[in-house]
VOBAVO-747382 format. One record per residue (C-alpha): y negated, z, x negated. Coordinates in steps of 0.02 Angstrom, whole numbers, plus 32768, in hexadecimal, padded with zeros to 4 digits. Each point is the difference from the previous one (the first is absolute). Example, Ala and Ser with C-alpha at 12.3 -4.5 7.8 and 13.67 -1.06 7.14 Angstrom:
BEGIN
80E181867D99;7F547FDF7FBB;
// end
This chain:
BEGIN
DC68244B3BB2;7FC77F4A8005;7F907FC17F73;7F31800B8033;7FA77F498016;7F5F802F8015;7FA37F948099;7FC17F757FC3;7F4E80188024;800A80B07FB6;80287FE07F4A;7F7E80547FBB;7FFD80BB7FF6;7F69801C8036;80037F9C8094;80B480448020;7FA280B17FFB;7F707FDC806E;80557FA98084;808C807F8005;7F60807E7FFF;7F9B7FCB807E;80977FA38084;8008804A80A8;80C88028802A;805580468095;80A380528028;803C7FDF80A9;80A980337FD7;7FE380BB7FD8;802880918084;7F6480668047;7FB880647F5D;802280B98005;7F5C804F7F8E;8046809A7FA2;7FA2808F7FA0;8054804E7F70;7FDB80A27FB5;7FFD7FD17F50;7F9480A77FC4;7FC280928063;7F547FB4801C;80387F3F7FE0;80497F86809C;80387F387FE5;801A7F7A8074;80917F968019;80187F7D8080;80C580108009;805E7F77806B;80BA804F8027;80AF7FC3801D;802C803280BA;8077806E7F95;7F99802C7F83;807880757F9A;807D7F6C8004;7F947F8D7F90;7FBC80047F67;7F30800C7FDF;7FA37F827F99;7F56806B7FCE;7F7E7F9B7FD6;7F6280267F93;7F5E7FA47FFA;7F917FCF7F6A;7F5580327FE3;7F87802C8090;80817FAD806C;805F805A8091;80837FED8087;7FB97F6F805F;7FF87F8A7F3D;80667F5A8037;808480137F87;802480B2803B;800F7FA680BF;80547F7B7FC2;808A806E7F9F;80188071808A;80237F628073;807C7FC47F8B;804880987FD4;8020805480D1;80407F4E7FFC;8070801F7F7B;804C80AB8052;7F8B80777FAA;7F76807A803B;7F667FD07FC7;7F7680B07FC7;7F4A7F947FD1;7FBE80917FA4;7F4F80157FF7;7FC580587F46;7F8A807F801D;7F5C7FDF8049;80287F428029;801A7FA880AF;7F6980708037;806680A77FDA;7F5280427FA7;80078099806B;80D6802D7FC8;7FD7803C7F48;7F7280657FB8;802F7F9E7F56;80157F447FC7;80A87FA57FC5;803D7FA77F53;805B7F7B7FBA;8077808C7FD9;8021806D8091;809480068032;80178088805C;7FC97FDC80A2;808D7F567FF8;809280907FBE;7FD4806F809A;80037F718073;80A77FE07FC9;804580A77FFB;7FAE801A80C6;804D7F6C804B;80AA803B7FB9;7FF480B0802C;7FB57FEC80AD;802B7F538031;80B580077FB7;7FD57F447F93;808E80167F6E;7FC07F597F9D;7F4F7FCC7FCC;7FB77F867F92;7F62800C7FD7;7F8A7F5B7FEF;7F3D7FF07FAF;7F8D7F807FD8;7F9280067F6C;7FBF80BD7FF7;8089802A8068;80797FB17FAE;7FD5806A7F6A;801D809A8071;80BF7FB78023;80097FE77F57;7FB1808D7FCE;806280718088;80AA7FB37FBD;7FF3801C7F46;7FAD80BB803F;80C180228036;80547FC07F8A;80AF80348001;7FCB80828090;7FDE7F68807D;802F804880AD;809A7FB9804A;7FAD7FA3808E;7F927FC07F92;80437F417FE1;7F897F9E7FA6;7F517FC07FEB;7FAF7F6B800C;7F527FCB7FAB;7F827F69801F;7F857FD97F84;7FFC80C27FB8;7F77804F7FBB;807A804C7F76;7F8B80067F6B;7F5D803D8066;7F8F7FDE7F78;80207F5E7FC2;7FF67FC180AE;7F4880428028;7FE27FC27F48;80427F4D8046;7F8F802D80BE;7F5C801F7F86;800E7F2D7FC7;7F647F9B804F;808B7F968050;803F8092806F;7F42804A803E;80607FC680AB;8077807A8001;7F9A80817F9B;7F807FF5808D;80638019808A;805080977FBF;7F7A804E7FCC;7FA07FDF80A3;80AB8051807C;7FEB809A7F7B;7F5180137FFF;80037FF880BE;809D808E8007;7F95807B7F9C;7F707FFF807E;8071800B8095;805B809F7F87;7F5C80627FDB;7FC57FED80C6;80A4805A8018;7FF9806E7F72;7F5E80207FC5;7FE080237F4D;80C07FE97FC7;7FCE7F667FA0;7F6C7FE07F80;7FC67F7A8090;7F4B7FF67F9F;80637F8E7F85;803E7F898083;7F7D7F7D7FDC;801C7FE87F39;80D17FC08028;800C7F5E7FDC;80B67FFB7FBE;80A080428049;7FF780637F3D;7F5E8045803A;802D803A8095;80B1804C7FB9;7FA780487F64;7F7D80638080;806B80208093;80B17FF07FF3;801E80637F3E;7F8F808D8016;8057802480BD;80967FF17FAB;7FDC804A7F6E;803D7F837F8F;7F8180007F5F;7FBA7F5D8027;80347F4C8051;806E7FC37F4D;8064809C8027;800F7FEF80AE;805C7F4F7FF6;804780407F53;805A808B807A;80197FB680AB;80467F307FBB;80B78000801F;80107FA97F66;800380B77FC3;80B080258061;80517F5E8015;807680177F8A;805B808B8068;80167FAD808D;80BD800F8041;800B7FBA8085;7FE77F45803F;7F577FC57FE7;7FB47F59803F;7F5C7FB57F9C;7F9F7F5F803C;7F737FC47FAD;7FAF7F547FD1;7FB07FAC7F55;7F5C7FE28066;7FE8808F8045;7F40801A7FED;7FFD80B27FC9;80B2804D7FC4;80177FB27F6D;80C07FAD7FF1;800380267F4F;803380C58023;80927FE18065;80547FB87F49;800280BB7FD6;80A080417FCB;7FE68092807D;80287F80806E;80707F7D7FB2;8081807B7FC6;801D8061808C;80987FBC806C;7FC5804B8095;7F657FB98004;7FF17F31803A;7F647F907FE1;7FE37F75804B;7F677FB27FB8;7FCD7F56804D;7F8A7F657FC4;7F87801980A7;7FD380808072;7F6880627FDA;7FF780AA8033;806480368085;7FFB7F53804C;80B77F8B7FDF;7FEC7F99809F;807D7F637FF7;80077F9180A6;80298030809B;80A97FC4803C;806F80198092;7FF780D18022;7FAE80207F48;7F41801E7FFA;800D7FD07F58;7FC780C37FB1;80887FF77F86;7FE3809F7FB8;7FE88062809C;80B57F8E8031;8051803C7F51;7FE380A2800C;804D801C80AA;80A37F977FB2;7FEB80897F6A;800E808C805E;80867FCE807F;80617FE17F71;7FF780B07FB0;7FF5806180B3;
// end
């Protein structure tokens, strides 16, 4: 893995973060997308946009998982998957439930910690589509589910299971929405909370009187809205325990099998403080690469020759060939 230098117009994290946010990317290189439904519960359906080897069972699969409110079609899940059929994988965008306009899928809602629907994914395209090696990849909340899903195992990883790979990870849930509530971050706070706000009313036109809609109006705060919608459906007591339960942090320590973990000092609203934990520091399977620059989920250098310059999306792809 080469060493991240940040572009030089992009040194500041929050910059790095919005541009990365809000830039337009394509992937001209990719096969035609096959869309697949998987039956993850008897009443419960995710997306995946899944681009295959011609001989699929002869490659391995890079599964990919989104961050907050994101979905299949977020640029760095595109750009990994380019990089990554590039690389001689298959590429499986997976879509958490409810997001990429899968409302209509799942009577219920997802979490930071549900893994799951990731673990049947996996277990499906082995079974059915004969895939023996997988990594599994997430940025920010989902990097805490391939975090989360790793330490989970433990020593019962499955054998196809290779490694994981995590951007900017969400692995101590509630210091980061502690960091999201600073005045500094009302950027970021706002657009979340407007994407969830704007789920729950396409969710109760679907399913009518599931959700305490009436209380819509008063969420200002991704806590809010996770203290009045996502605990109670979940039945955690409140919010605290929610992240309490669902943070990786929580399982990192029995992770056995190669894990990959990119974050930056600037990042805007996952602190770089928590990734000193000894969870993390002392576990020899586990390797952290923290960098200077690089906000969340951003870590563009320049563009040169073939490279794009999305380092992480580029190290990742190196990570997994390498343990595949």
């Amino acid at each position: 893995m080469n060493p991240f230098v940040p572009h030089p117009r992009l040194r500041n994290g929050h910059v790095m973060t919005v541009f990365a946010w809000g830039r337009k990317r394509l992937a001209p290189k990719l096969p035609p997308v096959e869309t697949r439904l998987f039956d993850v519960a008897a009443d419960t359906r995710v997306s995946a946009d899944c681009f295959w080897q011609p001989d699929r069972a002869r490659f391995p699969a890079l599964i990919v998982l989104h961050g907050l409110e994101g979905s299949s079609a977020a640029h760095y899940m595109t750009g990994i998957a380019e990089k990554a059929y590039a690389a001689g994988f298959n590429a499986v965008l997976l879509n958490q439930r409810n997001c990429g306009g899968t409302e209509n899928l799942s009577p219920g809602l997802y979490h930071s910690g549900l893994t799951h629907d990731a673990i049947f994914v996996m277990n499906e395209i082995c079974t059915r589509d004969g895939v023996d090696r997988v990594v599994v990849a997430g940025y920010s909340l989902g990097g805490n589910l391939a975090l989360k899903l790793a330490g989970d195992f433990g020593t019962d990883a499955p054998r196809a299971l290779r490694a994981v790979c995590a951007v900017s990870p969400i692995l101590e849930i509630s210091k980061c929405v502690h960091a999201l509530e600073r005045p500094l971050n009302i950027i970021y706070q706002w657009n979340f909370v407007k994407d969830l706000r704007a789920r729950m009313r396409r969710k109760a036109a679907l399913y009518p009187g599931a959700f305490p809609i009436e209380r819509l109006p008063s969420v200002r705060t991704v806590r809010q809205f996770d203290e009045i919608f996502t605990a109670p459906y979940f039945k955690f007591k409140d919010a605290e325990d929610y992240y309490h339960r669902a943070s990786a942090m929580r399982v990192v320590r029995r992770i056995r099998i190669p894990a990959l973990i990119i974050a930056a000092q600037d990042d805007p609203f996952v602190p770089a403080a928590m990734f000193d934990d000894p969870a993390l520091r002392e576990n020899p399977c586990i390797t952290t690469i923290m960098t200077r620059h690089g906000g969340h989920c951003g870590f563009i250098a320049h563009p040169a020759g073939e490279d794009d310059g999305y380092w992480a999306e580029s190290s990742i792809v190196a990570f997994a060939k390498k343990h595949v």
